[in-house]
C-alpha positions in Angstrom: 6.3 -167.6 36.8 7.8 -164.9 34.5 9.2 -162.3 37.1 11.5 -160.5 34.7 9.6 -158.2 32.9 9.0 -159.1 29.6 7.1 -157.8 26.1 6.0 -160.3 23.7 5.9 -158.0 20.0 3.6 -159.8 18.0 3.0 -159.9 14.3 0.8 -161.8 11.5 3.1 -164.3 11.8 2.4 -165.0 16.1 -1.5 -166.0 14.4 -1.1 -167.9 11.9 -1.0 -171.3 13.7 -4.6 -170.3 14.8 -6.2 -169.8 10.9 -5.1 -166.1 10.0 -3.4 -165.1 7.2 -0.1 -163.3 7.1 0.3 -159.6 6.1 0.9 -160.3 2.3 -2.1 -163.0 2.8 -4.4 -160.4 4.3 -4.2 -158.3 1.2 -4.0 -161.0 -1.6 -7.6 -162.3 0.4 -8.7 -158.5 0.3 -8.0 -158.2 -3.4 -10.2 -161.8 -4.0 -12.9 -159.9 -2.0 -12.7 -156.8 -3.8 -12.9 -158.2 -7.1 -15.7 -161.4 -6.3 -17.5 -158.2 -5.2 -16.7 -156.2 -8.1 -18.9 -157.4 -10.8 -21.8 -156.2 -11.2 -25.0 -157.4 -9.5 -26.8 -159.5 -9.6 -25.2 -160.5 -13.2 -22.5 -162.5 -12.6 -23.0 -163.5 -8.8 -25.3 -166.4 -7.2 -28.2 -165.3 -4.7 -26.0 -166.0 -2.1 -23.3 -163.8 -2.8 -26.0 -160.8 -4.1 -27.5 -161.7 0.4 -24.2 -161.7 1.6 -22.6 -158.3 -0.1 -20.6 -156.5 2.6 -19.9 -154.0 0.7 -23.2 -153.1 -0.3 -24.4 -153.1 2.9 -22.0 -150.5 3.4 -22.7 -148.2 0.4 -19.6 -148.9 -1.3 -20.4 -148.7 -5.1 -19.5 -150.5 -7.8 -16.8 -148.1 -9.6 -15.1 -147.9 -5.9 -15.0 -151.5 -5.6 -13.4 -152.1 -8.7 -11.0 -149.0 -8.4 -10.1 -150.2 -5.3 -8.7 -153.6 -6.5 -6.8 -152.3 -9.6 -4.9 -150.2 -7.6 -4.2 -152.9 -5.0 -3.5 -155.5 -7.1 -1.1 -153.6 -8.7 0.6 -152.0 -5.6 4.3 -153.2 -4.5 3.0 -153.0 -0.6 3.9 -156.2 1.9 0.1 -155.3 3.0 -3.3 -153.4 3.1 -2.7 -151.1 5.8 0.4 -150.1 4.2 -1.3 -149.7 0.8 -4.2 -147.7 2.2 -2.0 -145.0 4.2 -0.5 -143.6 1.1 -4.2 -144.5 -0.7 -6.7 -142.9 2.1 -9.5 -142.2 -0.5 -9.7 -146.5 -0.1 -9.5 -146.5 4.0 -13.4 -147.5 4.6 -13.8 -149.9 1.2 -10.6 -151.7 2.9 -11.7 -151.6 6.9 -15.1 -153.5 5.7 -12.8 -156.1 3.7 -10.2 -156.7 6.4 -12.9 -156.9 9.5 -15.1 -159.3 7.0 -11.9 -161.8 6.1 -10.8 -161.5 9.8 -13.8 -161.7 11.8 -14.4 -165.0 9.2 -11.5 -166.5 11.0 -12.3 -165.8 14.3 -13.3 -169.4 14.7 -13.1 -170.8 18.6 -12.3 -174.9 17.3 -9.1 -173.2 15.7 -7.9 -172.3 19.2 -8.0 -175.7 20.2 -7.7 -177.8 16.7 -5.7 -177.2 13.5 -7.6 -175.0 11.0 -6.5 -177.4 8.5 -8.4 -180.5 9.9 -5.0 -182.5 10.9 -5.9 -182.8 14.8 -3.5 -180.3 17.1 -2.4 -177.6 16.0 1.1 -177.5 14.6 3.2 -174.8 16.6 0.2 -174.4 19.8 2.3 -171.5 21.2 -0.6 -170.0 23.1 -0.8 -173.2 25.3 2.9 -173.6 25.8 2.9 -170.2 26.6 -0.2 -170.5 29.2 0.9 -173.1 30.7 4.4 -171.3 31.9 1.9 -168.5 33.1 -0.1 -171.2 35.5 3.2 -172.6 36.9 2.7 -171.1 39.9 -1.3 -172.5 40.1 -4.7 -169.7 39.1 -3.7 -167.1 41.5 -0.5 -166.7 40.3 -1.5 -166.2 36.7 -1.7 -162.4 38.0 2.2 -162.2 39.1 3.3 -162.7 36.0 5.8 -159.8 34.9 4.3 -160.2 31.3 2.5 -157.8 28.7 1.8 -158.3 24.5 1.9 -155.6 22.3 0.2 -156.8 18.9 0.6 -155.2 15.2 -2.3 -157.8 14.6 -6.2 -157.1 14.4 -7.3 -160.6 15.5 -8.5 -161.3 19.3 -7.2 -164.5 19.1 -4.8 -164.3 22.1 -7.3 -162.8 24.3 -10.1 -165.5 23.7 -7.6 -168.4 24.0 -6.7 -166.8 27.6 -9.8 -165.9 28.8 -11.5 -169.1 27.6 -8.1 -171.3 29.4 -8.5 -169.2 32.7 -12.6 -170.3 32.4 -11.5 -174.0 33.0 -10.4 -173.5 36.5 -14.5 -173.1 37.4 -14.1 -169.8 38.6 -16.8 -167.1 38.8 -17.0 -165.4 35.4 -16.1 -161.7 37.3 -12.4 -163.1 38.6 -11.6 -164.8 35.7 -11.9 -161.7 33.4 -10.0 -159.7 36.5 -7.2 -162.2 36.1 -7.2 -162.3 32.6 -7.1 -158.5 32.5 -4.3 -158.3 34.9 -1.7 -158.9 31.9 -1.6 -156.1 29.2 -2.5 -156.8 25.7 -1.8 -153.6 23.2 -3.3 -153.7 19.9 -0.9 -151.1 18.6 -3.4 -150.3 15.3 -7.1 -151.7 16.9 -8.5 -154.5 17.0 -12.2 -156.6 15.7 -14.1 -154.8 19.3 -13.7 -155.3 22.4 -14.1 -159.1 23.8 -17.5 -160.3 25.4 -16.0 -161.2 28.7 -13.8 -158.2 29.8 -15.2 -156.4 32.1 -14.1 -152.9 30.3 -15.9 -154.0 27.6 -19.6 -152.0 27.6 -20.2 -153.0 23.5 -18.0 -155.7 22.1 -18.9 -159.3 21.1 -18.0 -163.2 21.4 -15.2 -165.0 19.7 -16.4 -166.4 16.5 -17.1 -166.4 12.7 -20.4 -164.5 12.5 -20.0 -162.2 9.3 -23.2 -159.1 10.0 -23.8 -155.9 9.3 -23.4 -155.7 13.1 -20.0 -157.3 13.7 -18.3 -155.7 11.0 -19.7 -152.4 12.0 -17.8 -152.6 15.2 -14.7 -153.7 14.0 -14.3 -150.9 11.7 -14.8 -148.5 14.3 -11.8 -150.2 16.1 -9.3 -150.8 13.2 -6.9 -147.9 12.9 -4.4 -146.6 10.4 -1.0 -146.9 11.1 -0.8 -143.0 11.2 -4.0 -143.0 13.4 -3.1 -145.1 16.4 -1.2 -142.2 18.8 -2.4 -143.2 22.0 -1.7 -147.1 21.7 1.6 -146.9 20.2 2.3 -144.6 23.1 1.3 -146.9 25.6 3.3 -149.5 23.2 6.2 -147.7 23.6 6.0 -147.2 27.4 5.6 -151.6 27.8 9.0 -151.7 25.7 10.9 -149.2 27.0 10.2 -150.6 31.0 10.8 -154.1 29.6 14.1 -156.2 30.5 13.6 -158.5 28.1 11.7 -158.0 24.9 10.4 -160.8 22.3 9.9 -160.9 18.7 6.9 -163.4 17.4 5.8 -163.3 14.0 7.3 -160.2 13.7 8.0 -158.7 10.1 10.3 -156.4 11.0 8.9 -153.4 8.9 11.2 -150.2 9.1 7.8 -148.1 9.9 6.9 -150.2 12.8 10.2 -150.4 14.4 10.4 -146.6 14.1 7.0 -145.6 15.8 7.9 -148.6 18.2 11.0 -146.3 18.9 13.2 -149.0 18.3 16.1 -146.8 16.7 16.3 -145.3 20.9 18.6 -147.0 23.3 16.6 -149.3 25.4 16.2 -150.6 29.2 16.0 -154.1 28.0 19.4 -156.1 28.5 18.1 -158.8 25.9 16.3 -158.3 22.7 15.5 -161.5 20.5 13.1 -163.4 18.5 12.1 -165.4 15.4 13.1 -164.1 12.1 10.9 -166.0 9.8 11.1 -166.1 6.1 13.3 -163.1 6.2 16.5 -163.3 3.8 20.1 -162.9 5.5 21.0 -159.6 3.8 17.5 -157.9 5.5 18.5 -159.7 8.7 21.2 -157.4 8.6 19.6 -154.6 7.6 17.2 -154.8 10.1 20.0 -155.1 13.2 20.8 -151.6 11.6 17.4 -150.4 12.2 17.4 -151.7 16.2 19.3 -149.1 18.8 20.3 -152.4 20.7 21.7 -155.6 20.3 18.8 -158.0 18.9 19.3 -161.7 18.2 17.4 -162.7 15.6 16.6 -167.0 14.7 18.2 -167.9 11.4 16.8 -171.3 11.6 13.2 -170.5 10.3 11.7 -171.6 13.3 8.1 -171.0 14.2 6.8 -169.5 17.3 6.3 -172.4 19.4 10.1 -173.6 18.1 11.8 -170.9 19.0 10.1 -170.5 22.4 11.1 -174.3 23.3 14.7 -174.0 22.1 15.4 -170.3 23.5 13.8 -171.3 26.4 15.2 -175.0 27.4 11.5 -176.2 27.7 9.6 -173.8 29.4 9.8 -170.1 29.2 9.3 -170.1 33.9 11.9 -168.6 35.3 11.8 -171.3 37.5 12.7 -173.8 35.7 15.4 -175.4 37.1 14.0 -175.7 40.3 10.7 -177.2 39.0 11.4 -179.6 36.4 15.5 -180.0 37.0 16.7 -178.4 34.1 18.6 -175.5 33.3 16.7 -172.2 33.7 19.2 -169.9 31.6 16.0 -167.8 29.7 18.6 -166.8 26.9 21.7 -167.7 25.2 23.1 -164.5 23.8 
Protein backbone atom coordinates (compact mmCIF):
# COMPACT_ATOMS: atom_id res chain seq x y z
CA UNK A 1 0.00 0.00 0.00
CA UNK A 2 1.09 3.63 -0.78
CA UNK A 3 -0.84 5.65 2.00
CA UNK A 4 1.14 8.77 1.67
CA UNK A 5 -0.06 10.62 -1.04
CA UNK A 6 1.98 10.60 -3.81
CA UNK A 7 2.20 12.10 -7.70
CA UNK A 8 4.18 10.27 -10.15
CA UNK A 9 5.23 13.27 -13.02
CA UNK A 10 5.79 11.44 -16.05
CA UNK A 11 7.68 12.24 -19.11
CA UNK A 12 8.90 10.59 -22.63
CA UNK A 13 11.39 9.25 -20.81
CA UNK A 14 8.66 7.02 -18.06
CA UNK A 15 7.65 5.22 -21.88
CA UNK A 16 10.35 4.39 -23.40
CA UNK A 17 10.91 0.96 -21.88
CA UNK A 18 7.53 0.14 -23.49
CA UNK A 19 8.57 1.15 -27.46
CA UNK A 20 8.05 5.09 -27.59
CA UNK A 21 10.35 7.43 -28.55
CA UNK A 22 11.66 10.22 -26.41
CA UNK A 23 10.74 14.00 -27.10
CA UNK A 24 13.77 14.68 -29.41
CA UNK A 25 12.86 11.06 -31.00
CA UNK A 26 9.26 12.04 -31.53
CA UNK A 27 10.23 14.91 -33.76
CA UNK A 28 13.34 13.41 -35.63
CA UNK A 29 10.47 10.33 -36.48
CA UNK A 30 7.94 13.35 -37.39
CA UNK A 31 10.42 14.91 -39.71
CA UNK A 32 11.16 11.13 -41.52
CA UNK A 33 7.29 11.16 -41.87
CA UNK A 34 7.05 14.48 -43.16
CA UNK A 35 9.53 14.22 -45.71
CA UNK A 36 8.82 10.11 -46.87
CA UNK A 37 5.41 11.93 -47.42
CA UNK A 38 6.73 14.87 -49.04
CA UNK A 39 7.56 13.79 -52.52
CA UNK A 40 5.39 13.84 -54.79
CA UNK A 41 2.87 11.09 -55.58
CA UNK A 42 2.80 8.58 -56.83
CA UNK A 43 6.44 9.41 -58.41
CA UNK A 44 8.74 8.42 -56.12
CA UNK A 45 6.67 6.25 -53.54
CA UNK A 46 5.60 2.35 -53.89
CA UNK A 47 1.68 1.49 -53.97
CA UNK A 48 1.93 0.94 -50.56
CA UNK A 49 2.98 4.14 -49.27
CA UNK A 50 0.62 6.08 -52.16
CA UNK A 51 -2.59 3.40 -49.81
CA UNK A 52 -1.24 4.24 -46.76
CA UNK A 53 -0.81 8.41 -47.04
CA UNK A 54 -1.99 9.87 -43.74
CA UNK A 55 -1.62 12.94 -44.79
CA UNK A 56 -3.61 12.79 -47.74
CA UNK A 57 -6.27 11.41 -46.23
CA UNK A 58 -6.31 14.40 -44.29
CA UNK A 59 -6.02 17.09 -47.12
CA UNK A 60 -2.65 18.15 -46.25
CA UNK A 61 -0.99 19.13 -49.59
CA UNK A 62 2.06 18.65 -50.90
CA UNK A 63 3.72 22.39 -50.51
CA UNK A 64 2.50 22.10 -46.65
CA UNK A 65 4.13 18.83 -46.20
CA UNK A 66 7.33 19.86 -47.43
CA UNK A 67 7.18 23.34 -45.69
CA UNK A 68 6.47 21.69 -42.80
CA UNK A 69 9.67 19.66 -42.59
CA UNK A 70 12.11 22.44 -43.73
CA UNK A 71 11.18 24.37 -40.96
CA UNK A 72 11.30 21.51 -38.48
CA UNK A 73 14.26 20.10 -39.54
CA UNK A 74 15.85 23.12 -39.13
CA UNK A 75 14.37 24.24 -35.76
CA UNK A 76 16.59 24.27 -32.46
CA UNK A 77 13.34 22.73 -30.40
CA UNK A 78 13.95 19.52 -27.84
CA UNK A 79 10.44 18.58 -29.61
CA UNK A 80 7.27 18.91 -31.90
CA UNK A 81 4.90 20.34 -29.56
CA UNK A 82 7.43 22.89 -28.73
CA UNK A 83 8.15 23.65 -32.41
CA UNK A 84 4.48 23.87 -33.32
CA UNK A 85 3.46 26.48 -30.44
CA UNK A 86 5.60 29.17 -31.79
CA UNK A 87 4.71 27.59 -35.60
CA UNK A 88 0.71 27.23 -35.28
CA UNK A 89 0.06 27.52 -39.09
CA UNK A 90 1.76 23.52 -38.78
CA UNK A 91 -0.54 22.45 -35.63
CA UNK A 92 -2.92 19.87 -37.75
CA UNK A 93 0.05 18.63 -40.50
CA UNK A 94 1.88 17.75 -36.96
CA UNK A 95 -1.22 16.22 -34.82
CA UNK A 96 -1.75 13.67 -37.85
CA UNK A 97 2.18 12.83 -37.76
CA UNK A 98 2.44 12.48 -33.92
CA UNK A 99 -1.02 10.42 -33.50
CA UNK A 100 0.21 8.15 -36.76
CA UNK A 101 4.00 7.49 -35.13
CA UNK A 102 2.32 7.05 -31.73
CA UNK A 103 -0.65 5.18 -32.22
CA UNK A 104 2.05 2.83 -34.40
CA UNK A 105 3.57 2.00 -31.10
CA UNK A 106 0.72 1.31 -29.16
CA UNK A 107 1.57 -2.24 -29.45
CA UNK A 108 0.02 -4.61 -26.41
CA UNK A 109 3.31 -7.50 -26.69
CA UNK A 110 5.47 -4.40 -25.79
CA UNK A 111 3.74 -4.13 -22.43
CA UNK A 112 4.66 -7.55 -21.63
CA UNK A 113 7.97 -8.14 -23.92
CA UNK A 114 10.84 -5.91 -25.02
CA UNK A 115 10.10 -3.96 -28.21
CA UNK A 116 13.52 -4.87 -29.23
CA UNK A 117 12.87 -8.74 -29.40
CA UNK A 118 15.49 -9.55 -26.28
CA UNK A 119 12.70 -11.32 -23.96
CA UNK A 120 11.67 -8.92 -20.77
CA UNK A 121 11.68 -5.80 -20.88
CA UNK A 122 14.66 -3.97 -19.63
CA UNK A 123 13.54 -1.41 -16.79
CA UNK A 124 9.54 -3.14 -16.52
CA UNK A 125 8.66 -0.28 -14.13
CA UNK A 126 4.93 -0.61 -14.77
CA UNK A 127 5.05 -4.15 -13.13
CA UNK A 128 7.31 -3.24 -10.22
CA UNK A 129 5.20 -0.50 -9.77
CA UNK A 130 1.82 -2.72 -9.93
CA UNK A 131 2.87 -5.04 -7.97
CA UNK A 132 3.51 -2.48 -4.79
CA UNK A 133 -0.25 -1.33 -5.67
CA UNK A 134 -1.62 -5.12 -5.10
CA UNK A 135 0.32 -5.54 -1.85
CA UNK A 136 -2.56 -5.35 0.02
CA UNK A 137 -4.52 -8.15 -2.53
CA UNK A 138 -7.47 -6.68 -5.61
CA UNK A 139 -9.52 -4.75 -3.23
CA UNK A 140 -6.91 -2.77 -1.96
CA UNK A 141 -5.67 -1.65 -5.33
CA UNK A 142 -8.33 1.25 -4.64
CA UNK A 143 -6.65 2.48 -1.22
CA UNK A 144 -3.79 3.44 -2.76
CA UNK A 145 -2.91 7.18 -2.05
CA UNK A 146 -1.55 7.40 -5.69
CA UNK A 147 -2.28 9.64 -8.93
CA UNK A 148 0.02 10.19 -12.39
CA UNK A 149 0.18 13.20 -14.11
CA UNK A 150 1.68 12.54 -17.68
CA UNK A 151 3.36 15.25 -20.27
CA UNK A 152 3.12 12.06 -22.55
CA UNK A 153 0.41 11.29 -25.35
CA UNK A 154 0.70 7.46 -25.20
CA UNK A 155 -2.00 5.17 -23.09
CA UNK A 156 0.50 2.99 -22.26
CA UNK A 157 0.20 3.13 -18.46
CA UNK A 158 -3.53 2.81 -18.54
CA UNK A 159 -3.68 -0.34 -20.73
CA UNK A 160 -0.89 -2.11 -18.80
CA UNK A 161 -3.18 -1.43 -15.59
CA UNK A 162 -6.39 -2.12 -16.78
CA UNK A 163 -5.22 -5.22 -18.71
CA UNK A 164 -3.01 -6.45 -15.02
CA UNK A 165 -6.28 -5.71 -12.87
CA UNK A 166 -8.17 -8.08 -15.87
CA UNK A 167 -6.09 -11.19 -14.57
CA UNK A 168 -7.72 -11.33 -11.25
CA UNK A 169 -11.14 -12.80 -13.31
CA UNK A 170 -13.15 -10.09 -12.31
CA UNK A 171 -16.30 -8.81 -14.04
CA UNK A 172 -15.12 -6.31 -16.74
CA UNK A 173 -17.45 -3.36 -14.83
CA UNK A 174 -15.26 -3.63 -11.37
CA UNK A 175 -12.11 -3.94 -12.89
CA UNK A 176 -12.44 -0.64 -14.92
CA UNK A 177 -14.04 0.92 -11.42
CA UNK A 178 -10.84 -0.11 -9.71
CA UNK A 179 -8.67 0.83 -12.30
CA UNK A 180 -10.38 4.23 -12.46
CA UNK A 181 -10.10 4.78 -8.87
CA UNK A 182 -6.33 6.08 -9.29
CA UNK A 183 -6.00 9.38 -11.25
CA UNK A 184 -4.15 9.47 -14.46
CA UNK A 185 -3.75 13.31 -15.94
CA UNK A 186 -2.69 13.66 -19.41
CA UNK A 187 -1.62 17.21 -18.84
CA UNK A 188 -1.57 18.00 -23.00
CA UNK A 189 -4.25 14.89 -24.24
CA UNK A 190 -3.81 11.87 -25.04
CA UNK A 191 -4.45 9.09 -28.38
CA UNK A 192 -8.71 8.86 -27.05
CA UNK A 193 -10.09 7.57 -24.51
CA UNK A 194 -9.32 3.75 -23.60
CA UNK A 195 -11.89 0.91 -24.69
CA UNK A 196 -12.57 -0.29 -21.17
CA UNK A 197 -13.14 2.84 -18.98
CA UNK A 198 -16.33 3.19 -18.33
CA UNK A 199 -16.19 7.19 -18.94
CA UNK A 200 -15.22 6.34 -22.15
CA UNK A 201 -18.58 6.75 -24.69
CA UNK A 202 -15.99 6.85 -28.12
CA UNK A 203 -12.49 5.77 -27.61
CA UNK A 204 -10.65 2.54 -28.83
CA UNK A 205 -8.42 -0.65 -27.79
CA UNK A 206 -4.74 -0.64 -27.17
CA UNK A 207 -2.93 -1.39 -30.34
CA UNK A 208 -1.10 -0.46 -33.58
CA UNK A 209 -3.94 0.00 -36.01
CA UNK A 210 -2.90 3.11 -38.15
CA UNK A 211 -6.90 4.42 -39.91
CA UNK A 212 -8.40 7.22 -40.96
CA UNK A 213 -10.50 6.39 -37.88
CA UNK A 214 -7.88 6.15 -35.10
CA UNK A 215 -5.92 9.01 -36.02
CA UNK A 216 -9.03 11.08 -36.34
CA UNK A 217 -9.65 10.61 -32.70
CA UNK A 218 -6.50 11.16 -31.44
CA UNK A 219 -6.15 14.46 -32.96
CA UNK A 220 -9.14 15.56 -31.51
CA UNK A 221 -7.51 14.65 -28.08
CA UNK A 222 -3.88 15.97 -28.53
CA UNK A 223 -3.54 19.46 -27.23
CA UNK A 224 -1.10 22.34 -27.48
CA UNK A 225 0.84 23.08 -24.59
CA UNK A 226 -0.97 26.61 -24.57
CA UNK A 227 -4.33 24.73 -25.02
CA UNK A 228 -4.56 22.38 -22.23
CA UNK A 229 -6.16 24.83 -19.26
CA UNK A 230 -8.35 22.62 -17.64
CA UNK A 231 -5.88 19.55 -17.27
CA UNK A 232 -3.02 21.39 -16.17
CA UNK A 233 -5.34 22.77 -13.59
CA UNK A 234 -6.42 19.67 -12.42
CA UNK A 235 -2.43 18.78 -12.66
CA UNK A 236 -1.65 21.42 -10.51
CA UNK A 237 -4.36 20.62 -7.82
CA UNK A 238 -2.76 16.50 -7.68
CA UNK A 239 0.77 18.27 -6.93
CA UNK A 240 0.03 20.77 -4.81
CA UNK A 241 -2.14 18.13 -2.23
CA UNK A 242 0.75 15.70 -2.80
CA UNK A 243 3.33 14.86 0.15
CA UNK A 244 5.56 13.35 -1.86
CA UNK A 245 6.01 14.02 -5.51
CA UNK A 246 8.03 11.85 -8.24
CA UNK A 247 9.90 12.65 -11.21
CA UNK A 248 10.01 9.69 -14.09
CA UNK A 249 11.28 10.36 -17.37
CA UNK A 250 10.99 13.76 -16.70
CA UNK A 251 12.83 16.39 -18.97
CA UNK A 252 12.70 19.05 -16.87
CA UNK A 253 11.57 21.82 -19.45
CA UNK A 254 11.42 25.41 -17.77
CA UNK A 255 7.75 25.69 -19.55
CA UNK A 256 6.49 22.68 -17.94
CA UNK A 257 7.65 23.26 -14.56
CA UNK A 258 6.20 26.76 -14.84
CA UNK A 259 2.45 25.85 -15.84
CA UNK A 260 3.05 22.87 -13.30
CA UNK A 261 3.62 25.79 -10.82
CA UNK A 262 6.61 24.46 -9.68
CA UNK A 263 8.36 27.88 -9.02
CA UNK A 264 5.26 28.05 -5.87
CA UNK A 265 6.14 26.70 -2.42
CA UNK A 266 4.66 23.34 -2.17
CA UNK A 267 2.71 20.93 0.40
CA UNK A 268 5.00 18.08 -0.50
CA UNK A 269 7.83 17.52 2.19
CA UNK A 270 9.88 15.36 -0.48
CA UNK A 271 10.41 16.10 -4.01
CA UNK A 272 12.76 13.65 -6.06
CA UNK A 273 13.33 11.73 -9.19
CA UNK A 274 15.50 10.53 -12.08
CA UNK A 275 17.50 13.04 -13.91
CA UNK A 276 18.40 11.23 -16.97
CA UNK A 277 20.76 12.29 -19.58
CA UNK A 278 20.74 15.77 -18.15
CA UNK A 279 24.28 17.53 -17.73
CA UNK A 280 25.38 18.71 -14.12
CA UNK A 281 25.35 22.44 -14.93
CA UNK A 282 21.33 22.06 -16.06
CA UNK A 283 20.91 19.91 -12.93
CA UNK A 284 21.58 22.96 -11.21
CA UNK A 285 19.81 25.10 -13.21
CA UNK A 286 16.86 23.29 -12.88
CA UNK A 287 16.95 23.17 -8.69
CA UNK A 288 16.73 26.98 -9.51
CA UNK A 289 13.64 26.56 -11.33
CA UNK A 290 11.82 24.27 -8.36
CA UNK A 291 10.31 26.51 -5.23
CA UNK A 292 11.36 23.41 -3.02
CA UNK A 293 13.99 21.25 -2.34
CA UNK A 294 14.11 18.46 -5.21
CA UNK A 295 16.64 15.65 -5.32
CA UNK A 296 17.51 14.81 -8.48
CA UNK A 297 19.59 11.02 -9.51
CA UNK A 298 22.95 11.82 -10.85
CA UNK A 299 23.63 8.21 -11.46
CA UNK A 300 21.69 8.01 -14.96
CA UNK A 301 19.49 5.52 -13.62
CA UNK A 302 16.34 4.41 -15.45
CA UNK A 303 12.90 4.38 -14.03
CA UNK A 304 12.70 0.93 -12.76
CA UNK A 305 16.52 1.76 -11.17
CA UNK A 306 15.80 4.49 -9.44
CA UNK A 307 12.49 3.16 -8.04
CA UNK A 308 14.38 -0.05 -6.52
CA UNK A 309 17.22 1.91 -5.09
CA UNK A 310 15.12 5.02 -3.64
CA UNK A 311 12.76 2.71 -2.53
CA UNK A 312 14.85 -0.30 -0.77
CA UNK A 313 12.88 -2.87 -2.93
CA UNK A 314 9.46 -1.97 -3.07
CA UNK A 315 7.94 1.40 -3.23
CA UNK A 316 4.87 -0.14 -0.07
CA UNK A 317 4.93 1.70 2.62
CA UNK A 318 4.86 -1.36 4.35
CA UNK A 319 7.70 -2.67 3.69
CA UNK A 320 9.31 -3.50 6.60
CA UNK A 321 6.69 -5.30 7.98
CA UNK A 322 6.06 -7.45 4.86
CA UNK A 323 9.18 -8.52 3.50
CA UNK A 324 11.68 -7.52 6.76
CA UNK A 325 13.44 -4.79 5.34
CA UNK A 326 13.76 -1.28 5.94
CA UNK A 327 10.73 0.79 4.84
CA UNK A 328 12.41 4.37 4.86
CA UNK A 329 10.56 5.62 1.26
CA UNK A 330 13.38 8.24 0.88
CA UNK A 331 16.86 9.20 1.73
CA UNK A 332 17.06 12.94 1.56
Amino acid sequence: MIRRKTVFILGAGASKPYGFPSGLGLLRKVLALAKRLGRPSPHGRSNQEVRDDYLDWFDITIDERRNFAERLENTGFYSVDAFVEQNRDFERIAKVLIAAHLIGCENPEYLRKDHQGNGEIKGDWYRYLFNSLIQGGYDRYSDNSVSFVSLNYDRSLEAFLLSSLSGFGRPQNEVEEQFNSLPIIHVYGDLGPLVGDSAASNGRIYNDKVSFDTIGLAIENLKLMGDARSEVAEAVAAIQEAERIVFLGFGFHKLNLQRLRFSEPLKARELCGTAMDIPDADMARIRSWVASTVDLDDMNRTSYEYLRWKFGGSIDDDTEEEFGYSAEPFRM
